[in-house]
Each structure stands twice: as structure tokens, then as C-alpha cells.
C-alpha positions as a Markdown table, in Angstrom:
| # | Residue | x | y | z |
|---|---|---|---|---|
| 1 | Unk | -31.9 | 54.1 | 29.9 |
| 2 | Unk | -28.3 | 54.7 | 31.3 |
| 3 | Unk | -25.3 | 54.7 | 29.3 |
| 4 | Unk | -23.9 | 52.2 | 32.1 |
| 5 | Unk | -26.2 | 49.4 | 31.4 |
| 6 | Unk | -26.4 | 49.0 | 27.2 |
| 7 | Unk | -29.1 | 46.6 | 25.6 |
| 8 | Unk | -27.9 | 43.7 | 24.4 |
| 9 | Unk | -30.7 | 43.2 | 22.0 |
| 10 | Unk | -32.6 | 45.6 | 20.2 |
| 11 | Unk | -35.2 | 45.3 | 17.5 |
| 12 | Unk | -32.9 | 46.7 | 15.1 |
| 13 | Unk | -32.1 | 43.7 | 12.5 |
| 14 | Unk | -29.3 | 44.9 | 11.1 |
| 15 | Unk | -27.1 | 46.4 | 14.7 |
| 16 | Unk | -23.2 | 46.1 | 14.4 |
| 17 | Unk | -22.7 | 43.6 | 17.8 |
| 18 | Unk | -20.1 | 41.3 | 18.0 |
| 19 | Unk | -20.7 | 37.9 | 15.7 |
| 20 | Unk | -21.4 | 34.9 | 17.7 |
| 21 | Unk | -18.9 | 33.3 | 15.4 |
| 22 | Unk | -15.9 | 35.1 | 16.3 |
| 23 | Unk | -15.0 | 32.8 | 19.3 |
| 24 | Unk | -14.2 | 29.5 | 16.9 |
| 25 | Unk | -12.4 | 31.8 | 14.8 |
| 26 | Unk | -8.7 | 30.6 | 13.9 |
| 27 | Unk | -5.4 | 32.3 | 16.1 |
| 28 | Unk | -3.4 | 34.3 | 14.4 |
| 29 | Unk | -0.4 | 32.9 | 12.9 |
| 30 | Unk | 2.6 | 33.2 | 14.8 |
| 31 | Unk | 6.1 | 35.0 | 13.0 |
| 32 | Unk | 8.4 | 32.8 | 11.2 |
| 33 | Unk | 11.1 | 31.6 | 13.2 |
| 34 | Unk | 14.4 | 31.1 | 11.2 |
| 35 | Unk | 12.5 | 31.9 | 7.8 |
| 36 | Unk | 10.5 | 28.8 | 8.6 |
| 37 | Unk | 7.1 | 28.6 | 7.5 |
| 38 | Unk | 4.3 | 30.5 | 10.0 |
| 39 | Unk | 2.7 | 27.8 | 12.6 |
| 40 | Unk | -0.6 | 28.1 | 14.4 |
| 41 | Unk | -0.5 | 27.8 | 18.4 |
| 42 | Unk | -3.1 | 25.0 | 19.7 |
| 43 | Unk | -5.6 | 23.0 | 17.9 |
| 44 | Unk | -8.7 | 25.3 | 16.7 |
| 45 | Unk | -12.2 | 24.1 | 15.8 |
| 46 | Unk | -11.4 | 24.3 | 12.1 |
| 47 | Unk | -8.6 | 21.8 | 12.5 |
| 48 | Unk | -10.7 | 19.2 | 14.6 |
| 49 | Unk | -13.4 | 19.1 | 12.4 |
| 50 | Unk | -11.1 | 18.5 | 9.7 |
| 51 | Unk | -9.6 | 15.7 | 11.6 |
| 52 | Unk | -12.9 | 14.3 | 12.4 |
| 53 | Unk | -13.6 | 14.5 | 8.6 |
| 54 | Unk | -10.5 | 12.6 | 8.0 |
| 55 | Unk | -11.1 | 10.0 | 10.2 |
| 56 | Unk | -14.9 | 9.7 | 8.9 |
| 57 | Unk | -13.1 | 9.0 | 5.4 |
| 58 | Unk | -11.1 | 6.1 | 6.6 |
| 59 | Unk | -13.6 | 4.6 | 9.0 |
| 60 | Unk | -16.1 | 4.3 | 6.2 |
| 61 | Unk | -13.6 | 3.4 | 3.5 |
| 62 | Unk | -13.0 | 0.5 | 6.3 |
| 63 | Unk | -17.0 | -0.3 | 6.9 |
| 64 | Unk | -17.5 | -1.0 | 3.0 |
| 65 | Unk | -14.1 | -2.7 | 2.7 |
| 66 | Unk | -15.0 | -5.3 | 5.2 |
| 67 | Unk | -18.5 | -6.1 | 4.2 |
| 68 | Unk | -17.9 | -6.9 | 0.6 |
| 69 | Unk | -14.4 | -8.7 | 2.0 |
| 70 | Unk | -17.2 | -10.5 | 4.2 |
| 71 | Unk | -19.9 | -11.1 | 2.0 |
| 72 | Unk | -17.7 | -12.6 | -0.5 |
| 73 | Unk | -15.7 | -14.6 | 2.0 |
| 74 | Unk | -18.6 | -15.8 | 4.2 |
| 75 | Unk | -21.5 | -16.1 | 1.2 |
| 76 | Unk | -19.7 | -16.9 | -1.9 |
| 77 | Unk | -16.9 | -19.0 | -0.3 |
| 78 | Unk | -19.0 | -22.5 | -0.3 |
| 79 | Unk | -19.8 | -22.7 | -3.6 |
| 80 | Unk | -16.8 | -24.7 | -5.6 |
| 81 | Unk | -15.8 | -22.6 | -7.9 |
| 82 | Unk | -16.8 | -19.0 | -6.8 |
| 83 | Unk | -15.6 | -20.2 | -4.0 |
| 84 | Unk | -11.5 | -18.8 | -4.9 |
| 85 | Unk | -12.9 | -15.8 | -5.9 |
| 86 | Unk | -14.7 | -15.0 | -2.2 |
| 87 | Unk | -11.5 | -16.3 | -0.4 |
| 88 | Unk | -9.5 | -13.7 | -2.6 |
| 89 | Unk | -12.0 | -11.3 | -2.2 |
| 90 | Unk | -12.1 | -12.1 | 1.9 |
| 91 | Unk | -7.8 | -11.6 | 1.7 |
| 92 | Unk | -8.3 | -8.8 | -0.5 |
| 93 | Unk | -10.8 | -6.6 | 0.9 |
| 94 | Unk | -10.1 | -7.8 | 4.7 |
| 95 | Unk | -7.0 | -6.1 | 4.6 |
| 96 | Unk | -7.8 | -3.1 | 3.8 |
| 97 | Unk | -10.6 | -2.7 | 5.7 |
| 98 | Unk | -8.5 | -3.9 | 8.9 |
| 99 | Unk | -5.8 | -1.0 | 7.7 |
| 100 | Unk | -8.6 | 1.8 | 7.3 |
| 101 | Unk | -10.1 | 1.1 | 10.5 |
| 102 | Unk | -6.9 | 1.6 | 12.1 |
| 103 | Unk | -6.4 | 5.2 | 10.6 |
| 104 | Unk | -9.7 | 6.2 | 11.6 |
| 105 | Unk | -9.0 | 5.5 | 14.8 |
| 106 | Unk | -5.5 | 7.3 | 14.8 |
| 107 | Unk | -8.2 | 10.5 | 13.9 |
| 108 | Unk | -10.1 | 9.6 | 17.2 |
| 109 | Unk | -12.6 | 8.4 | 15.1 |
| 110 | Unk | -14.0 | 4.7 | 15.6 |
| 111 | Unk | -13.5 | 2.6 | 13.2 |
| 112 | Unk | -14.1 | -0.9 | 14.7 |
| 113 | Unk | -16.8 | -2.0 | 12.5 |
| 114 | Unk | -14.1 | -1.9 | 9.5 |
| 115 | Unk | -11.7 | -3.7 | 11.9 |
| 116 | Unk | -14.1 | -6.7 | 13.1 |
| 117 | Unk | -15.7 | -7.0 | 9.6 |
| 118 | Unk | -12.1 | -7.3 | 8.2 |
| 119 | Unk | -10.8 | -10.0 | 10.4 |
| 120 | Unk | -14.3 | -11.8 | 10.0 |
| 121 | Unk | -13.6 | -11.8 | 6.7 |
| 122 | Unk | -9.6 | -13.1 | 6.7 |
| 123 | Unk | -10.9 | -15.7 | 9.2 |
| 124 | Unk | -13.5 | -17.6 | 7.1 |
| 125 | Unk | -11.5 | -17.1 | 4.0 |
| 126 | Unk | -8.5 | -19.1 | 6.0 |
| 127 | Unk | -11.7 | -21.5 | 7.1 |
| 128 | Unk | -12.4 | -21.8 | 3.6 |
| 129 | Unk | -9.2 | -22.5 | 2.2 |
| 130 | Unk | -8.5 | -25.2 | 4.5 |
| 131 | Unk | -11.8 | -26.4 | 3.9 |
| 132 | Unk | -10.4 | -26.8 | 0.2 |
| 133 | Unk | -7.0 | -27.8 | 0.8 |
| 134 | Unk | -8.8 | -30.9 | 2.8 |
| 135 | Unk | -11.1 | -31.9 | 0.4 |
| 136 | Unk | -8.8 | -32.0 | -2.4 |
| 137 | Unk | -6.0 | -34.0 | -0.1 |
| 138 | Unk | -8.8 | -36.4 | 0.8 |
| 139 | Unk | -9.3 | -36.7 | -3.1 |
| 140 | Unk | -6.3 | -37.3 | -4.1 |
| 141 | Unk | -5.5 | -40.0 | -1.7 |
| 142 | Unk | -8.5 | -41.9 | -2.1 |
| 143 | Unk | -8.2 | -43.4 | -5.4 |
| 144 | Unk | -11.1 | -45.6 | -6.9 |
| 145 | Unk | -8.7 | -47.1 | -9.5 |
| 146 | Unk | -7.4 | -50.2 | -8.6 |
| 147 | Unk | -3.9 | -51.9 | -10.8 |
């Protein structure tokens, strides 16, 4: 064959081309400016799958946050005396999960799930609470004892 037109693959296993790999490789870092710390120019692939990782973290720190903040607050809050502990659990949990979703999504990562699970779960441990601040104004005022 002519030197002008090289193969590109040979049957050779072991040829020294280029890696495939060398295009998501990192830039080079650029000289200190000032005697500040070297800096990296752009966003490489390395630093966005990081991100992503990041974001992953929070978004499913969110998720479990706001289903145990909502099966507490939606499953234990009806029964009278569990009841306190799955409206603090709801506040408690809620929260946070709310929070995490957020910061998954400052990642570009979604992180609703965390978020609607959250406020699901502050919303029926408000219900809840009322619920109990009703009941026991109702049995206070009505009185069976009579003087």
C-alpha cells in the first residue's frame, strides 16, 4: 500500500495508535498568576461527572429523607400516641429532605422526588397536629362534671 494512505487498523493487537481516551483527557493546568494556586480552563468530563455524582448524593439523601419523613407523618400520625413521634418525624425528616433536593438540583441533578416527598410530609404532620390541637380543645371544654 502507499505511504500516503496508512491503515487504521491492523491485526496487530498490541499497535502504538492514539488511545481513544485521550480526547476526555483533562487540560493542562494553566501557570500561577500572582503565586496563586494553578486553575484549569473550562469544565472537563472528569469534573461533570463529579458534579453529577455530587448531585446523585444529595438527590438520594433527599428521596430517603422524605419517605421515612412521610411514612411516619402520613402512616404513624393517626394513632394517639405514635402519633407525636410521626409528626416529629414528618418536621424532622421533611426538612431535610426538602433541603437535599434543593442541592441536588443546584448539581443539575433532579431532585424533586426529595422535594414533593418532603413537603408531603410537613403538610400532614401540620394536618395532624391540628388534628390534635382540636381534639384536645374540644376535650377540654366539654366537661361531663357538673357542680
Amino acid at each position: 500500500m502507499p505511504e500516503e494512505y496508512p491503515l487504521q487498523y491492523s491485526h496487530e493487537p498490541y499497535q502504538s495508535q492514539a488511545s481513544p481516551y485521550q480526547q476526555f483527557a483533562s487540560p493542562a493546568p494553566q501557570p500561577a498568576a500572582y503565586g496563586g494556586q494553578a486553575g484549569y480552563q473550562g469544565s472537563s468530563f472528569y469534573e461533570q461527572s463529579r458534579q453529577q455524582m455530587e448531585g446523585g448524593k444529595h438527590a438520594t439523601n433527599g428521596l430517603v429523607l422524605g419517605c421515612i419523613g412521610a411514612f411516619c407523618a402520613v402512616l404513624l400520625g393517626w394513632i394517639p400516641f405514635l402519633g407525636l413521634f410521626g409528626v416529629a418525624a414528618g418536621i424532622g425528616c421533611g426538612i431535610p429532605a426538602i433541603l437535599q433536593g434543593r442541592k441536588a438540583e443546584l448539581y443539575n441533578v433532579s431532585g424533586r422526588a426529595g422535594i414533593i416527598l418532603g413537603w408531603i410530609a410537613i403538610g400532614f404532620s401540620v394536618l395532624w397536629t391540628a388534628i390534635y390541637m382540636f381534639l384536645m380543645f374540644v376535650g377540654m371544654t366539654s366537661s361531663s362534671y357538673s357542680y
